[in-house]
C-alpha positions in Angstrom: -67.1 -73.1 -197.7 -70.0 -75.4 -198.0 -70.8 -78.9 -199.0 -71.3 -78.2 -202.7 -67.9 -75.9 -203.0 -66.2 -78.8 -201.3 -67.7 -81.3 -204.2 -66.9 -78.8 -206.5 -62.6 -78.6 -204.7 -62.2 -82.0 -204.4 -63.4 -82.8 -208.4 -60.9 -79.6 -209.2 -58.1 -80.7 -207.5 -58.5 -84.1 -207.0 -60.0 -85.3 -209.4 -62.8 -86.8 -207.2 -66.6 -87.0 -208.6 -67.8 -88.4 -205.3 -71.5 -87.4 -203.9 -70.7 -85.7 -200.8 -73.6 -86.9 -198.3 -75.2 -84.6 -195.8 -74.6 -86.4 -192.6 -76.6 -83.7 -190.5 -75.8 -81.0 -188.4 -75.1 -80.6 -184.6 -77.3 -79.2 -182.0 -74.7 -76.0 -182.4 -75.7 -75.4 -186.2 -72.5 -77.3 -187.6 -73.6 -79.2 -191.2 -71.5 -82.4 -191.7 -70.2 -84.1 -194.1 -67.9 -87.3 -194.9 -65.0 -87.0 -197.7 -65.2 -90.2 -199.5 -61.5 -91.5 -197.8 -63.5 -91.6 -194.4 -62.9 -88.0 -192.4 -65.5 -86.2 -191.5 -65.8 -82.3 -192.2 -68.0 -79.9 -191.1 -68.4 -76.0 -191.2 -68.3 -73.8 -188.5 -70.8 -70.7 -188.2 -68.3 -68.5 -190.6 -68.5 -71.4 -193.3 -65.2 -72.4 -192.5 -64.2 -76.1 -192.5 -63.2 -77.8 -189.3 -62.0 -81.5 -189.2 -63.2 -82.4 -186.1 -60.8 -85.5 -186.2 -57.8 -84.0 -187.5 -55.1 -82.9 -184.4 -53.0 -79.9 -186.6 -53.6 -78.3 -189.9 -52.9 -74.7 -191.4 -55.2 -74.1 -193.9 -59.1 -75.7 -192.8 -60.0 -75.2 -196.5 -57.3 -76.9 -198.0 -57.4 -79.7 -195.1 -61.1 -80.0 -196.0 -59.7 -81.3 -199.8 -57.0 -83.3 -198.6 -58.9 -84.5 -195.1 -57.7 -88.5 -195.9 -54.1 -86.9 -196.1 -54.2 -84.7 -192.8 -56.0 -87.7 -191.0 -52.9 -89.8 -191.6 -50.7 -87.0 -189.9 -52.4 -87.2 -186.9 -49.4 -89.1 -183.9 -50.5 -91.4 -181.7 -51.4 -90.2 -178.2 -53.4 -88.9 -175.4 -54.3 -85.3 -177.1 -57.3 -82.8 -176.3 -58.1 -82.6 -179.8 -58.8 -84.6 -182.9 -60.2 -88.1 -181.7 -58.7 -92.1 -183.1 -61.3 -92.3 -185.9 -61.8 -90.3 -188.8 -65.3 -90.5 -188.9 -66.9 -88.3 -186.2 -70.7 -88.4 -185.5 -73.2 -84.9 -185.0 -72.4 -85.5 -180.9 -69.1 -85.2 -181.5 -67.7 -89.0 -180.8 -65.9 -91.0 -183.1 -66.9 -94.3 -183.6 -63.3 -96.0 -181.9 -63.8 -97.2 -178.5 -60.8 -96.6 -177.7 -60.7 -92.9 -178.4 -60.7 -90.4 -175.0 -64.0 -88.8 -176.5 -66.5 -92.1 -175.3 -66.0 -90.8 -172.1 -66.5 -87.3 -172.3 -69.3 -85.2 -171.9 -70.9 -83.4 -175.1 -69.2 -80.3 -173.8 -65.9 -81.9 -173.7 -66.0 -83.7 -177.0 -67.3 -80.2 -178.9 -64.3 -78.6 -177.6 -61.9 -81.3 -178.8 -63.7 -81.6 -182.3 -63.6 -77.8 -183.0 -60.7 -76.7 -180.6 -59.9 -73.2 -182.7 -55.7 -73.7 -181.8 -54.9 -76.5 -183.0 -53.8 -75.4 -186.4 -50.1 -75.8 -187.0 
């Protein structure tokens, strides 16, 4: 998956026509992007999807689609993935001060953007 086949899922299926912006990529090669409810999603190496802010889901590429939705699920808590904000910057943090990740190193925050066993 890519930024364009993501466009192309979420005007299919949702029935969105929104232009998906290119929101750069991290210093590990990860492109991101923002799905117009306000999650981010990027893609891993593979070209799968990863929702860096998103705590649980089974299927990235669906999640990717219905990122708003999976945001939403996330509980309240103290968790090594996912972060308090949907919208997660190139370094990793979110934009809520109150999320765990302002006070992590870059190492820490990649891992809890991009922790591989979190899905549910």
């Amino acid at each position: 998956m890519n930024i364009q086949t993501l466009q192309n899922e979420l005007l299919n299926q949702r029935n969105i026509n929104t232009q998906l912006p290119n929101l750069g990529t991290s210093a590990e090669g990860y492109p991101f992007t923002r799905h117009p409810n306000n999650v981010t999603v990027c893609f891993g190496p593979n070209g799968g999807a990863i929702l860096p802010a998103v705590r649980s889901y089974p299927d990235a590429s669906e999640a990717a689609i219905h990122a708003d939705v999976y945001f939403l699920k996330n509980r309240a808590g103290d968790f090594k993935s996912g972060h308090r904000s949907g919208i997660v910057g190139t370094d990793w943090c979110c934009n809520d001060p109150q999320c765990r990740c302002q006070n992590e190193t870059y190492d820490e925050r990649f891992r809890r953007s991009v922790y591989i066993g979190r899905r549910a």
